[in-house]
mmCIF file of the N, C-alpha and C atoms, coordinates in Angstrom:
data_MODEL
# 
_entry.id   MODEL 
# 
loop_
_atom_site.group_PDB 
_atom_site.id 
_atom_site.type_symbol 
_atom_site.label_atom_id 
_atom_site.label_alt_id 
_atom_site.label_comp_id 
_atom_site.label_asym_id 
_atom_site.label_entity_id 
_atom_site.label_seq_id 
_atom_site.pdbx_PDB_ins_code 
_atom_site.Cartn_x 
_atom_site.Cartn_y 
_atom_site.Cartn_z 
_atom_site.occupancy 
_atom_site.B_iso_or_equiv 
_atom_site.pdbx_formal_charge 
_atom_site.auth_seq_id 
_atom_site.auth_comp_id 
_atom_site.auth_asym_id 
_atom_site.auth_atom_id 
_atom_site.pdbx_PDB_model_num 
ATOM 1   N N  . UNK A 1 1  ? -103.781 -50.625 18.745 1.00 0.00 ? 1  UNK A N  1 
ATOM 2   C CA . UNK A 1 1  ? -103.987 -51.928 18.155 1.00 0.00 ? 1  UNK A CA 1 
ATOM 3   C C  . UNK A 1 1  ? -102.847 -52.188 17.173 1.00 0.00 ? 1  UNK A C  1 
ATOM 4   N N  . UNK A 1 2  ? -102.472 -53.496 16.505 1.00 0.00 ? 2  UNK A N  1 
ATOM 5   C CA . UNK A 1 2  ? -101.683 -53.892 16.256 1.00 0.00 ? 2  UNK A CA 1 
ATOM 6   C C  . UNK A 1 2  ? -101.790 -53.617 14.662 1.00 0.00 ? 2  UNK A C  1 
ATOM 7   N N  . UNK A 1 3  ? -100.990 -52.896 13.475 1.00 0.00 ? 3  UNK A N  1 
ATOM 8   C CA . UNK A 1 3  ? -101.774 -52.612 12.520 1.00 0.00 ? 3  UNK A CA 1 
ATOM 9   C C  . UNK A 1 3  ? -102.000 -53.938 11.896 1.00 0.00 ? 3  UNK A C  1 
ATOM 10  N N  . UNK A 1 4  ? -101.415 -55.360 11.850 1.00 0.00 ? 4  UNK A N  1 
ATOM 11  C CA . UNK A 1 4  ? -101.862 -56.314 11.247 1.00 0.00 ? 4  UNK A CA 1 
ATOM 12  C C  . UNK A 1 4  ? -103.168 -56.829 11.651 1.00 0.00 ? 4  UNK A C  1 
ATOM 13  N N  . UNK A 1 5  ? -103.262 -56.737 13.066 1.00 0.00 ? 5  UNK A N  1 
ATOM 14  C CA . UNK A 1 5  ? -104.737 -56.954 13.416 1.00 0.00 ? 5  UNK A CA 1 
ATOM 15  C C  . UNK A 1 5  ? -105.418 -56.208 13.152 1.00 0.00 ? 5  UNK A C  1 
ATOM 16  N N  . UNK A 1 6  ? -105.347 -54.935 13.021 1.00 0.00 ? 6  UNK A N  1 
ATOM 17  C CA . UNK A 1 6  ? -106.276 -54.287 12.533 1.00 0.00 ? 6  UNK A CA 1 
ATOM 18  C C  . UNK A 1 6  ? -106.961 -54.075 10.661 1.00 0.00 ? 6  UNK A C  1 
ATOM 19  N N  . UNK A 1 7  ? -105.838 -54.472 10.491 1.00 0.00 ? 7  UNK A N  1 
ATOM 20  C CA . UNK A 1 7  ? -106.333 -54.887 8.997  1.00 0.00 ? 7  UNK A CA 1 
ATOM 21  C C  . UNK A 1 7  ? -107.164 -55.337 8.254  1.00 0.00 ? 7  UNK A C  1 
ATOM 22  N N  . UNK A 1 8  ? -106.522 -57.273 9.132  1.00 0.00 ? 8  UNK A N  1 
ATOM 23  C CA . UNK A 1 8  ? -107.852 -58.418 9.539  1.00 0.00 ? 8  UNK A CA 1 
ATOM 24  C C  . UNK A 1 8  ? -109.225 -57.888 10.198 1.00 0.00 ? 8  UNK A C  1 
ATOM 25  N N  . UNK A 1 9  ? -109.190 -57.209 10.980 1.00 0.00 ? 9  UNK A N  1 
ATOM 26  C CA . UNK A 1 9  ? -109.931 -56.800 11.257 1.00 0.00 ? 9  UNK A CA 1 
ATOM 27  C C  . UNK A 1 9  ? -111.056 -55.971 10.304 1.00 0.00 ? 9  UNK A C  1 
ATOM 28  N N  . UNK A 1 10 ? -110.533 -55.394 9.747  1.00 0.00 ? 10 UNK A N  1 
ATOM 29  C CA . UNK A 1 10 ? -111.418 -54.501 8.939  1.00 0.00 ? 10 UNK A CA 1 
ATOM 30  C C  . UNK A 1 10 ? -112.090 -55.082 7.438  1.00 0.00 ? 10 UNK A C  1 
ATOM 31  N N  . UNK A 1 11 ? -110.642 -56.457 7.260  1.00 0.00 ? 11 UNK A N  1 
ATOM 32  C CA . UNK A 1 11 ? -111.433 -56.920 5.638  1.00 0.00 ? 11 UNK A CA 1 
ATOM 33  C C  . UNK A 1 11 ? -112.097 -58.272 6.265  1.00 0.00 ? 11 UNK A C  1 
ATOM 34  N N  . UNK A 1 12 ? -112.145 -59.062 7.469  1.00 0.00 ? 12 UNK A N  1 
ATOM 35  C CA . UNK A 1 12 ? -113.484 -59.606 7.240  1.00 0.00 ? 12 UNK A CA 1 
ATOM 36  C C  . UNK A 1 12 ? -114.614 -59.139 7.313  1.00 0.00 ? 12 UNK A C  1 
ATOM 37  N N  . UNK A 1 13 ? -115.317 -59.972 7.148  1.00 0.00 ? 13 UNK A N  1 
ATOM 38  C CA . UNK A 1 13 ? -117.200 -59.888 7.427  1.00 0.00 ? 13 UNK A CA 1 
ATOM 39  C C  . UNK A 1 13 ? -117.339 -60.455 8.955  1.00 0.00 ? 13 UNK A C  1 
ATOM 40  N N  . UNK A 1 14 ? -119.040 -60.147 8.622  1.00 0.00 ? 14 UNK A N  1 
ATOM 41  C CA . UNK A 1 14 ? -119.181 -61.171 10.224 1.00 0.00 ? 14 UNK A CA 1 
ATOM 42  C C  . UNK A 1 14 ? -119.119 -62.566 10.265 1.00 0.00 ? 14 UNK A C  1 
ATOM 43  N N  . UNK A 1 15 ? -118.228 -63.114 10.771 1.00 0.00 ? 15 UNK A N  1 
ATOM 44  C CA . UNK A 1 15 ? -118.160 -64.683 10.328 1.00 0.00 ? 15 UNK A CA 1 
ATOM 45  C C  . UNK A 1 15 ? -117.918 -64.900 12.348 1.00 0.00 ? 15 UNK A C  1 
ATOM 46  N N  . UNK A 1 16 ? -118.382 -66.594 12.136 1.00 0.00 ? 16 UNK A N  1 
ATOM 47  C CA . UNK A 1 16 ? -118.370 -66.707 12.962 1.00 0.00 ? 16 UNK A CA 1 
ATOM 48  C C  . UNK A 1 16 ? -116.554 -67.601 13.419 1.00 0.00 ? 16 UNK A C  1 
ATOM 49  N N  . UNK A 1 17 ? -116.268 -67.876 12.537 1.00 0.00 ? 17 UNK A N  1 
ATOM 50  C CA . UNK A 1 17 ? -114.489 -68.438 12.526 1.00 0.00 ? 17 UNK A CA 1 
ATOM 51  C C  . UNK A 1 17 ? -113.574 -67.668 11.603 1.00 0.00 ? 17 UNK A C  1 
ATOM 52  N N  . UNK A 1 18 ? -113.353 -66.360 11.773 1.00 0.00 ? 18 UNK A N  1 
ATOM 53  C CA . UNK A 1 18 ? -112.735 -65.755 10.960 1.00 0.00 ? 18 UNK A CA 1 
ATOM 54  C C  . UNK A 1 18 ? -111.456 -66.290 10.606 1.00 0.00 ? 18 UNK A C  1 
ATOM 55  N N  . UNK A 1 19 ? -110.460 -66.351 9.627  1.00 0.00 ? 19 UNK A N  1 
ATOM 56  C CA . UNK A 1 19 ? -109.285 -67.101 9.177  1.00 0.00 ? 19 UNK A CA 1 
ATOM 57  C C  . UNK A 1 19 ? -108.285 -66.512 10.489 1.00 0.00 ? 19 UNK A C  1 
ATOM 58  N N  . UNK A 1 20 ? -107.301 -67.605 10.818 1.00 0.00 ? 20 UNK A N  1 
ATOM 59  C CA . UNK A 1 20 ? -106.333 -67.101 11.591 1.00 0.00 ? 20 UNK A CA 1 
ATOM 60  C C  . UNK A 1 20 ? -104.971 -66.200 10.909 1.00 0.00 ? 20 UNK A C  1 
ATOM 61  N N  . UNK A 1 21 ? -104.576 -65.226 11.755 1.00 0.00 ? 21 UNK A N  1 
ATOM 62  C CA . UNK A 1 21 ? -103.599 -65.086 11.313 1.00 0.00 ? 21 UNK A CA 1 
ATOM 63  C C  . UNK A 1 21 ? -101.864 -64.600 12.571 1.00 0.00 ? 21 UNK A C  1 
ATOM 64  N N  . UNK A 1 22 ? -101.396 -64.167 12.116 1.00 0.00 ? 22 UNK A N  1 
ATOM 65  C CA . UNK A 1 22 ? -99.858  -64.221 13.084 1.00 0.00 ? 22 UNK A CA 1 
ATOM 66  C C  . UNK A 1 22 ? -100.255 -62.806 13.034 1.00 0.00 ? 22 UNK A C  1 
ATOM 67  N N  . UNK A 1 23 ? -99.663  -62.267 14.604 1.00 0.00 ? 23 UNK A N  1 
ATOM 68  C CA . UNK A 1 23 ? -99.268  -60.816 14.509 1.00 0.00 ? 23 UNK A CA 1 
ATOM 69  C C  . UNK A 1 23 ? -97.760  -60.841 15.386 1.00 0.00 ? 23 UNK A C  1 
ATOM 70  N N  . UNK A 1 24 ? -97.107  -59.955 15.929 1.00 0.00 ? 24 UNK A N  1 
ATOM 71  C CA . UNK A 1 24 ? -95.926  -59.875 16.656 1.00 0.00 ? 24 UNK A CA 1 
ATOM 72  C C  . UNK A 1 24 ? -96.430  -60.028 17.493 1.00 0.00 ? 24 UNK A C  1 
ATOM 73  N N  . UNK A 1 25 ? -97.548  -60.269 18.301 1.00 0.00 ? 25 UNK A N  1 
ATOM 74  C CA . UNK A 1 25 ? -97.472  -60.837 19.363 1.00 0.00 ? 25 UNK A CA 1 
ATOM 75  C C  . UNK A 1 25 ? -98.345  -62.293 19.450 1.00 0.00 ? 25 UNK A C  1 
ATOM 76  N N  . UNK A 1 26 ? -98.085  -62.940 18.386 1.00 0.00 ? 26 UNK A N  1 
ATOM 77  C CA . UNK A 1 26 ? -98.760  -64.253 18.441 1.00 0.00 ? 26 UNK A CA 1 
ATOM 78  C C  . UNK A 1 26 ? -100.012 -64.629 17.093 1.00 0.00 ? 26 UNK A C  1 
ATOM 79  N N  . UNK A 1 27 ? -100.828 -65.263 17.671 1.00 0.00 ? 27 UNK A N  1 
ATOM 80  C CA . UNK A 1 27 ? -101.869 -65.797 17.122 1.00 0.00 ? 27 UNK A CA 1 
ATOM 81  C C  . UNK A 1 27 ? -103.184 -65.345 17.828 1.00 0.00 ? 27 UNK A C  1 
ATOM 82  N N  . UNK A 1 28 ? -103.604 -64.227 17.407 1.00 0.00 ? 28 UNK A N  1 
ATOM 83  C CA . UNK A 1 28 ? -104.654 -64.064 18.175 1.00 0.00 ? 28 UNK A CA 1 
ATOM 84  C C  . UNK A 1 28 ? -105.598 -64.535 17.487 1.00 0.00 ? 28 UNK A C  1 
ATOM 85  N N  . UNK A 1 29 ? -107.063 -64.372 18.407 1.00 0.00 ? 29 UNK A N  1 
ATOM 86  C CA . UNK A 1 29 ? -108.204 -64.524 18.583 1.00 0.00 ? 29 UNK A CA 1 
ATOM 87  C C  . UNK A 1 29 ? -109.215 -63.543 18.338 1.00 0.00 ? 29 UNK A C  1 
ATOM 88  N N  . UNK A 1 30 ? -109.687 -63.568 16.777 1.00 0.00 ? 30 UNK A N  1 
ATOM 89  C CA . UNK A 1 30 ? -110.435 -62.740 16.212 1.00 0.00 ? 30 UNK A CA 1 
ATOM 90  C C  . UNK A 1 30 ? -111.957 -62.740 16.207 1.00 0.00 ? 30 UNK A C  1 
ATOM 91  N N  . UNK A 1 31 ? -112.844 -62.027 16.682 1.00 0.00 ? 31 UNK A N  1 
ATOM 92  C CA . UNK A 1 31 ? -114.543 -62.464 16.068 1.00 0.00 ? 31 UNK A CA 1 
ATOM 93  C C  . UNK A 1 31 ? -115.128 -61.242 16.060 1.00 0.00 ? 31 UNK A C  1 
ATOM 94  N N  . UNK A 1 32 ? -115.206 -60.593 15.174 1.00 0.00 ? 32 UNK A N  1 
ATOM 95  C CA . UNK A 1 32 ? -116.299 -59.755 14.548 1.00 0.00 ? 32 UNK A CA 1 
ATOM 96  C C  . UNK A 1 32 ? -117.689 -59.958 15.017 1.00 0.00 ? 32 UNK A C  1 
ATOM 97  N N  . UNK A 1 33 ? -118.360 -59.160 15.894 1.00 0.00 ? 33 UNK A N  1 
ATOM 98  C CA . UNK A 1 33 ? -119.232 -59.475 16.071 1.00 0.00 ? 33 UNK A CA 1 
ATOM 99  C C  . UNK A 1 33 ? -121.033 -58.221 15.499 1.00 0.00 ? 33 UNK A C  1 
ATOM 100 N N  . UNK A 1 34 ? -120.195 -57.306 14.899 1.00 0.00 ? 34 UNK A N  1 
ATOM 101 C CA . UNK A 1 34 ? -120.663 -56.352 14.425 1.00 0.00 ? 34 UNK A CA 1 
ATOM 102 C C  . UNK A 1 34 ? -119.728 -55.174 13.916 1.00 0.00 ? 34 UNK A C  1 
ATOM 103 N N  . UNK A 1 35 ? -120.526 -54.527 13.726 1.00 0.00 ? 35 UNK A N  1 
ATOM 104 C CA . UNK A 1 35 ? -120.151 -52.603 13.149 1.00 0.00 ? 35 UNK A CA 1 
ATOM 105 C C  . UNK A 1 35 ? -121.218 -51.948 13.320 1.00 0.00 ? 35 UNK A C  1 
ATOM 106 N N  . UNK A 1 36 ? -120.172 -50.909 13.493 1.00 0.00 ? 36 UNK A N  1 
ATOM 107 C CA . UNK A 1 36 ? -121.256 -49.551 13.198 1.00 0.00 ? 36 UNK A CA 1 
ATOM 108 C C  . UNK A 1 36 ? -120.421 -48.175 12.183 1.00 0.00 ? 36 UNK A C  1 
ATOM 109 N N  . UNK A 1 37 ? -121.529 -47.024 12.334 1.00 0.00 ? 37 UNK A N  1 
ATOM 110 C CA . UNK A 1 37 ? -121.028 -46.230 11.507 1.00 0.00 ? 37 UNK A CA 1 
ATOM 111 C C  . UNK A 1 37 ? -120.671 -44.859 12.174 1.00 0.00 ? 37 UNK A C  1 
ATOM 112 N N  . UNK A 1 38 ? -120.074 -45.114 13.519 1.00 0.00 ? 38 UNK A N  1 
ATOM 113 C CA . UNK A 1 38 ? -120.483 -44.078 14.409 1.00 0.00 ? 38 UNK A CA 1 
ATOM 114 C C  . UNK A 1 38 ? -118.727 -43.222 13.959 1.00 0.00 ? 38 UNK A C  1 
ATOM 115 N N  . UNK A 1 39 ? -118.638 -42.117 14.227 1.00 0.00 ? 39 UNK A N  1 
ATOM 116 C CA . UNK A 1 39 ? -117.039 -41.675 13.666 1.00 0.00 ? 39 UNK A CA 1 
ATOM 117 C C  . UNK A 1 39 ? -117.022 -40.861 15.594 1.00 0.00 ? 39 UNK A C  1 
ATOM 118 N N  . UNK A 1 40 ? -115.958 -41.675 16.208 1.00 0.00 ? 40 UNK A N  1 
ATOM 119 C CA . UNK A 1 40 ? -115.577 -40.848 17.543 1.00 0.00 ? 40 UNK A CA 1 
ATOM 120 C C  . UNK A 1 40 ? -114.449 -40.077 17.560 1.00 0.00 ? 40 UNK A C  1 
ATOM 121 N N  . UNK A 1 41 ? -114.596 -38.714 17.928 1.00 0.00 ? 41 UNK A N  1 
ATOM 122 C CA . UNK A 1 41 ? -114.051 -37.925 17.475 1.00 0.00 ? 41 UNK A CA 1 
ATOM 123 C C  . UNK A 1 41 ? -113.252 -37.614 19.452 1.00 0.00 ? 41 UNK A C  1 
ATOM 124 N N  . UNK A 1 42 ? -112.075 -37.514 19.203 1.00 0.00 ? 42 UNK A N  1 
ATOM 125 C CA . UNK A 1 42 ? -111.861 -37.548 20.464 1.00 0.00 ? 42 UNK A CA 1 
ATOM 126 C C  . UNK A 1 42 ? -111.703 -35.878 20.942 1.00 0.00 ? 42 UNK A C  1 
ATOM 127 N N  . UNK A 1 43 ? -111.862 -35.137 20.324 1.00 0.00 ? 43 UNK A N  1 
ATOM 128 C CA . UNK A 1 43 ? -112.419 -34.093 20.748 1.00 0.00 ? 43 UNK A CA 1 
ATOM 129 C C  . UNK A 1 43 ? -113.642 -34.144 21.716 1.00 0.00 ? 43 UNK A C  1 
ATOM 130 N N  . UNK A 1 44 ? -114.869 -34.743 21.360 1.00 0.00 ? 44 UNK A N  1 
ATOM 131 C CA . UNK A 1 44 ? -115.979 -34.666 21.900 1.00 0.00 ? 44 UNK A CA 1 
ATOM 132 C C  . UNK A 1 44 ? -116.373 -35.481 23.028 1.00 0.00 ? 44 UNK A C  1 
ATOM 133 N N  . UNK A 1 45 ? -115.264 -36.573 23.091 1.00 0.00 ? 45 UNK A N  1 
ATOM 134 C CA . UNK A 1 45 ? -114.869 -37.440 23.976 1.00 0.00 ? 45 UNK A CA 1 
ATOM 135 C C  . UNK A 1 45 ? -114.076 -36.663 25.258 1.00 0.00 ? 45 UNK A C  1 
ATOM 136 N N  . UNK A 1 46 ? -113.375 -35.265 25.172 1.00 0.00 ? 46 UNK A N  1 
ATOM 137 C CA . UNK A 1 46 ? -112.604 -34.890 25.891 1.00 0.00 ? 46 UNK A CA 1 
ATOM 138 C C  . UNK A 1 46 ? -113.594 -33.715 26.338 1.00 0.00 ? 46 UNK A C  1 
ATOM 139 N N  . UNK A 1 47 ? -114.314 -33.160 25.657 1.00 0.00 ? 47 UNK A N  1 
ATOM 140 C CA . UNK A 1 47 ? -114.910 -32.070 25.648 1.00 0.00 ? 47 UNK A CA 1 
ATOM 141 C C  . UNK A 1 47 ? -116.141 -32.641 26.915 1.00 0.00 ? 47 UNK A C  1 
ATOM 142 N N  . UNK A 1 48 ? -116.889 -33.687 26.508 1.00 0.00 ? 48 UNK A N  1 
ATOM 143 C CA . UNK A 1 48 ? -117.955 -34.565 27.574 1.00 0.00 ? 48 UNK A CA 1 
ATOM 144 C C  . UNK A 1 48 ? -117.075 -34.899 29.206 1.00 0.00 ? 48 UNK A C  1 
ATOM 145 N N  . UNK A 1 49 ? -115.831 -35.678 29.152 1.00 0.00 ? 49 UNK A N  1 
ATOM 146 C CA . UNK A 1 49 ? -114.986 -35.255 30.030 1.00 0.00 ? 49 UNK A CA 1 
ATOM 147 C C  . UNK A 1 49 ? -114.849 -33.991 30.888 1.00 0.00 ? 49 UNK A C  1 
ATOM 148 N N  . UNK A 1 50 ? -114.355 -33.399 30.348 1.00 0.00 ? 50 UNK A N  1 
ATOM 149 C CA . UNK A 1 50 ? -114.564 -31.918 30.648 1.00 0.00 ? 50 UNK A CA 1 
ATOM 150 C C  . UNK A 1 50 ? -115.849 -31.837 31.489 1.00 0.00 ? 50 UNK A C  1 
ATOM 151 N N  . UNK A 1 51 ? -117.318 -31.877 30.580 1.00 0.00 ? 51 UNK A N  1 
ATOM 152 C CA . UNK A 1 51 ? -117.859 -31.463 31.328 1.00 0.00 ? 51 UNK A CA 1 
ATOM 153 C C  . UNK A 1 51 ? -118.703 -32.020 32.301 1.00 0.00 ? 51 UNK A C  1 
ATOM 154 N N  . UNK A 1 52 ? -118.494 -33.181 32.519 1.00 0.00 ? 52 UNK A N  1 
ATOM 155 C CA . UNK A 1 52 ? -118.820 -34.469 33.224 1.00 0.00 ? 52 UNK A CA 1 
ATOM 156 C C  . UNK A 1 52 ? -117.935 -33.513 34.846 1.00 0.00 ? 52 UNK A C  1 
ATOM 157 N N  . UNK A 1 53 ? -116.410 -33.511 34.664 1.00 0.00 ? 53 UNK A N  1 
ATOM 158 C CA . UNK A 1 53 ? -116.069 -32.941 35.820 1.00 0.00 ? 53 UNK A CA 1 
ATOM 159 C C  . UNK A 1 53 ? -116.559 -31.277 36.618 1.00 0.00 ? 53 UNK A C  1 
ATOM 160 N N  . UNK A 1 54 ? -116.477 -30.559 35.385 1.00 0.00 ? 54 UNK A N  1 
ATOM 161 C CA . UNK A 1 54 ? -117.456 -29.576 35.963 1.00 0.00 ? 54 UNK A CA 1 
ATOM 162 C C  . UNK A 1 54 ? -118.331 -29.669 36.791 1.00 0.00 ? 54 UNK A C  1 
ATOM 163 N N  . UNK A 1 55 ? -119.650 -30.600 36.068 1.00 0.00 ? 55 UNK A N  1 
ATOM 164 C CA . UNK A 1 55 ? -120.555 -31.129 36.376 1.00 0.00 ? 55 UNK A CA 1 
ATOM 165 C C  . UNK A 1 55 ? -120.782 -31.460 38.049 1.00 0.00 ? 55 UNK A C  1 
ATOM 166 N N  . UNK A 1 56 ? -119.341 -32.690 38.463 1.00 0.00 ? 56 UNK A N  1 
ATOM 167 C CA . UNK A 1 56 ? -119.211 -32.820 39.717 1.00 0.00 ? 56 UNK A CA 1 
ATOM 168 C C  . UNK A 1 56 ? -118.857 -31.898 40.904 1.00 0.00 ? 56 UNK A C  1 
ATOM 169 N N  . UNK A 1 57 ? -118.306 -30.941 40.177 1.00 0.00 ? 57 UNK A N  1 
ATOM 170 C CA . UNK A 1 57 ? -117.509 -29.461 41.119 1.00 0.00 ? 57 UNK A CA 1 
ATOM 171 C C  . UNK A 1 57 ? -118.683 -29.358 41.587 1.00 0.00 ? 57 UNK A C  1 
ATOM 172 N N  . UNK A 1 58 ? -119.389 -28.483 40.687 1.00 0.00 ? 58 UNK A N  1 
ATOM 173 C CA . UNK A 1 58 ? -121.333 -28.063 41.059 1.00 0.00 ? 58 UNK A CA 1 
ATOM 174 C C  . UNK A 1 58 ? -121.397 -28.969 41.886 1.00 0.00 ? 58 UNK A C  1 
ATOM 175 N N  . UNK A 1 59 ? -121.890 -30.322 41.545 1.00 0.00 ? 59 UNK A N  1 
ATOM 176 C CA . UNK A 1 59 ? -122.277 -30.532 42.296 1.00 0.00 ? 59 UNK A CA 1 
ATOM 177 C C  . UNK A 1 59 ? -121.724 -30.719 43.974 1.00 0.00 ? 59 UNK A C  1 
ATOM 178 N N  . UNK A 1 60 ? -120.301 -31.161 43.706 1.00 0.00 ? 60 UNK A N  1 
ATOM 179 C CA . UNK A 1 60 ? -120.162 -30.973 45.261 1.00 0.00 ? 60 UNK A CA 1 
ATOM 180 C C  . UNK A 1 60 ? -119.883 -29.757 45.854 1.00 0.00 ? 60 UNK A C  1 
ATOM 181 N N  . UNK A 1 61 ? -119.817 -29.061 45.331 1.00 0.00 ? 61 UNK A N  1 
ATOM 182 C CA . UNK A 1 61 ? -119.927 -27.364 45.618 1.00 0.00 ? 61 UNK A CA 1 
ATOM 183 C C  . UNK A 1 61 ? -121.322 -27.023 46.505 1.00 0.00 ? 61 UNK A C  1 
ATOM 184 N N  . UNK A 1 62 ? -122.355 -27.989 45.819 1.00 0.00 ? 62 UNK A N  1 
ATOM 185 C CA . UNK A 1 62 ? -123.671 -27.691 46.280 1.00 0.00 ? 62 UNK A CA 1 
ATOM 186 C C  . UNK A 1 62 ? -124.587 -28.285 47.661 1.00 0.00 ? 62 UNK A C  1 
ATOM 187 N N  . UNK A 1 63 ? -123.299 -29.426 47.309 1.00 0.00 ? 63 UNK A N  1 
ATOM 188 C CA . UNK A 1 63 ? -123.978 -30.538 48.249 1.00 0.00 ? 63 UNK A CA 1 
ATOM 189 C C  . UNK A 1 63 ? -123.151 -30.237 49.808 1.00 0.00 ? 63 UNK A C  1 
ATOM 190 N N  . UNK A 1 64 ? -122.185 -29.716 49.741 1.00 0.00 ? 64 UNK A N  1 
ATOM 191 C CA . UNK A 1 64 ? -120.989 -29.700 51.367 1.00 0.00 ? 64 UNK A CA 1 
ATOM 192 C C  . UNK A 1 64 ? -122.045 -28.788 51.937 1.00 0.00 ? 64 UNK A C  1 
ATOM 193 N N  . UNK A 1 65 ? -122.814 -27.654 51.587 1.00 0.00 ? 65 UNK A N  1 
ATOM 194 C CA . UNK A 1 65 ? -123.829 -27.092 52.717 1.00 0.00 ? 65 UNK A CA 1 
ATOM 195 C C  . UNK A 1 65 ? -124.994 -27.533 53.216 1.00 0.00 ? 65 UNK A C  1 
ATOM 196 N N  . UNK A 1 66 ? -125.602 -28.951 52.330 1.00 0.00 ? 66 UNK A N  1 
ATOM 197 C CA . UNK A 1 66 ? -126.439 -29.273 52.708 1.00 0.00 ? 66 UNK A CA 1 
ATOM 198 C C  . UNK A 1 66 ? -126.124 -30.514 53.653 1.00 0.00 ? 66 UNK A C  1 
ATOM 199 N N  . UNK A 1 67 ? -125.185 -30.709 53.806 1.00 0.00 ? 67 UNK A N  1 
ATOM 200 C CA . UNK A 1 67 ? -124.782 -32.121 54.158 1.00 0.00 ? 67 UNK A CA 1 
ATOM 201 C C  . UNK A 1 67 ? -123.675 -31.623 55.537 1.00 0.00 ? 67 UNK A C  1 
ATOM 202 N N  . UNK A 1 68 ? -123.687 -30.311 55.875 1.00 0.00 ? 68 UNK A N  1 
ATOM 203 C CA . UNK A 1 68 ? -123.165 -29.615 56.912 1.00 0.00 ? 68 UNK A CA 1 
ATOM 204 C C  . UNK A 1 68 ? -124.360 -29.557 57.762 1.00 0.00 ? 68 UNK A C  1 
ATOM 205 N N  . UNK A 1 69 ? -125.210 -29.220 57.190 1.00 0.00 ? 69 UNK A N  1 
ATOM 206 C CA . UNK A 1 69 ? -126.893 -28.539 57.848 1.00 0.00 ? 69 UNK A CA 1 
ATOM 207 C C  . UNK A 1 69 ? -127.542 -29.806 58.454 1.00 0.00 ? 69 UNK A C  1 
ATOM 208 N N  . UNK A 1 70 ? -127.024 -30.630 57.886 1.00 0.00 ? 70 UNK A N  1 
ATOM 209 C CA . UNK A 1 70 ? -128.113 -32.022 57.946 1.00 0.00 ? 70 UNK A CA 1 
ATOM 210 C C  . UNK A 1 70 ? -127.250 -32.541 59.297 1.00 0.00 ? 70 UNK A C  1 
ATOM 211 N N  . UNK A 1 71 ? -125.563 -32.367 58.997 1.00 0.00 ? 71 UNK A N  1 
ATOM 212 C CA . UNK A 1 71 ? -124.984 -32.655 60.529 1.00 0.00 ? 71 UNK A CA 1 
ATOM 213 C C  . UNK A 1 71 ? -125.487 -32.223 61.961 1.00 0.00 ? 71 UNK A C  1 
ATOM 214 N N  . UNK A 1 72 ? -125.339 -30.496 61.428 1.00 0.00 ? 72 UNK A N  1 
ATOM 215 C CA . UNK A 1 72 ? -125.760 -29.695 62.493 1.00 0.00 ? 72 UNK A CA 1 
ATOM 216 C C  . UNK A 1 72 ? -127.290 -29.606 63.263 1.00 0.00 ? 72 UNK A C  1 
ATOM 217 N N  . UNK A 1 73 ? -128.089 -30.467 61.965 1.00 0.00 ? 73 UNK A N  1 
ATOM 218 C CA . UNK A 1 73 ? -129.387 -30.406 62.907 1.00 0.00 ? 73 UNK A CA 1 
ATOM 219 C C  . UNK A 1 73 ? -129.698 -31.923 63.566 1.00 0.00 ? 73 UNK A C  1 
ATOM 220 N N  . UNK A 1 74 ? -128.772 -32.757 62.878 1.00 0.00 ? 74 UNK A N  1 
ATOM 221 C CA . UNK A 1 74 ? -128.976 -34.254 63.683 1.00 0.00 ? 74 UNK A CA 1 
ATOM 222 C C  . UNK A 1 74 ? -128.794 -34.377 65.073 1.00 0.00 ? 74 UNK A C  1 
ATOM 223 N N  . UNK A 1 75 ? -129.960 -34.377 65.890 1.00 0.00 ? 75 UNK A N  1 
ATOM 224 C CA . UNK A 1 75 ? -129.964 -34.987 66.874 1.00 0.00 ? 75 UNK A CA 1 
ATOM 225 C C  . UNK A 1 75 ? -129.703 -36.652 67.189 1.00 0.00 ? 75 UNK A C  1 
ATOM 226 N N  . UNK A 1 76 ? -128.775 -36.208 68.260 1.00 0.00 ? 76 UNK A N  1 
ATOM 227 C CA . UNK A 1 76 ? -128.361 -37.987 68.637 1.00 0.00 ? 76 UNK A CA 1 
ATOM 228 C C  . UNK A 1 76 ? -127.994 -38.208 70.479 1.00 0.00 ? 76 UNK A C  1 
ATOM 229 N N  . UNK A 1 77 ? -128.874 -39.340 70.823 1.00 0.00 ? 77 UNK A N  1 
ATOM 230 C CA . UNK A 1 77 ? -129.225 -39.337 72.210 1.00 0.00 ? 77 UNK A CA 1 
ATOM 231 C C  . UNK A 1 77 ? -128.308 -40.237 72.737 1.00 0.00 ? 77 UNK A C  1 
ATOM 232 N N  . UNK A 1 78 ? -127.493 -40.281 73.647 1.00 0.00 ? 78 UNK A N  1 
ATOM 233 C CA . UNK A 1 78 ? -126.381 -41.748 73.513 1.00 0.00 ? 78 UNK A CA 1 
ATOM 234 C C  . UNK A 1 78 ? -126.684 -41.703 75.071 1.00 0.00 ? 78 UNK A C  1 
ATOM 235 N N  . UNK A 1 79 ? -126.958 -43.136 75.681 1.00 0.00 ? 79 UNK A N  1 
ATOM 236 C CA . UNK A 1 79 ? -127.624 -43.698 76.839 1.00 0.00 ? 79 UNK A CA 1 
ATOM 237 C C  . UNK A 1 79 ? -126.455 -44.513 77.716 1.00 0.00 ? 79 UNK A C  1 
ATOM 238 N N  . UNK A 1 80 ? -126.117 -44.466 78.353 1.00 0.00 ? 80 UNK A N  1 
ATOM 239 C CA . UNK A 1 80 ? -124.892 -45.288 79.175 1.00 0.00 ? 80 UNK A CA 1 
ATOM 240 C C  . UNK A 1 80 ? -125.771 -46.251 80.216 1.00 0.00 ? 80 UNK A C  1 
# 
């Protein structure tokens, strides 16, 4: 983010026409529409990553034999 926008950003309130201001790339378009108090730590962001992909290995690790079995027992009758 742009640090002037982010500035603005941080010293209004919630308003619904916040004051305009210039950044290097123009005149943007500001609206606050809340906060919170959450602190994201991008550690834990990378770490959930992490194990989000694990996660999928397992699972497709688990799933290619069942989904082999399910080939091998499908019967299919084809009629000319």
């Amino acid at each position: 983010m742009v640090p002037n926008s982010r500035e603005v950003m941080t010293s209004i309130s919630l308003t619904r026409f916040p004051p305009r201001f210039q950044s290097e790339f123009g005149w943007p378009i500001l609206e606050v529409q809340g906060t919170r108090n959450v602190d994201i730590d991008l550690r834990n962001c990378a770490s959930s990553r992490r194990f989000n992909l694990i996660q999928n290995r397992k699972t497709s690790r688990n799933c290619k034999p069942v989904a082999a079995r399910c080939r091998d027992e499908a019967y299919v009758e084809i009629k000319i």
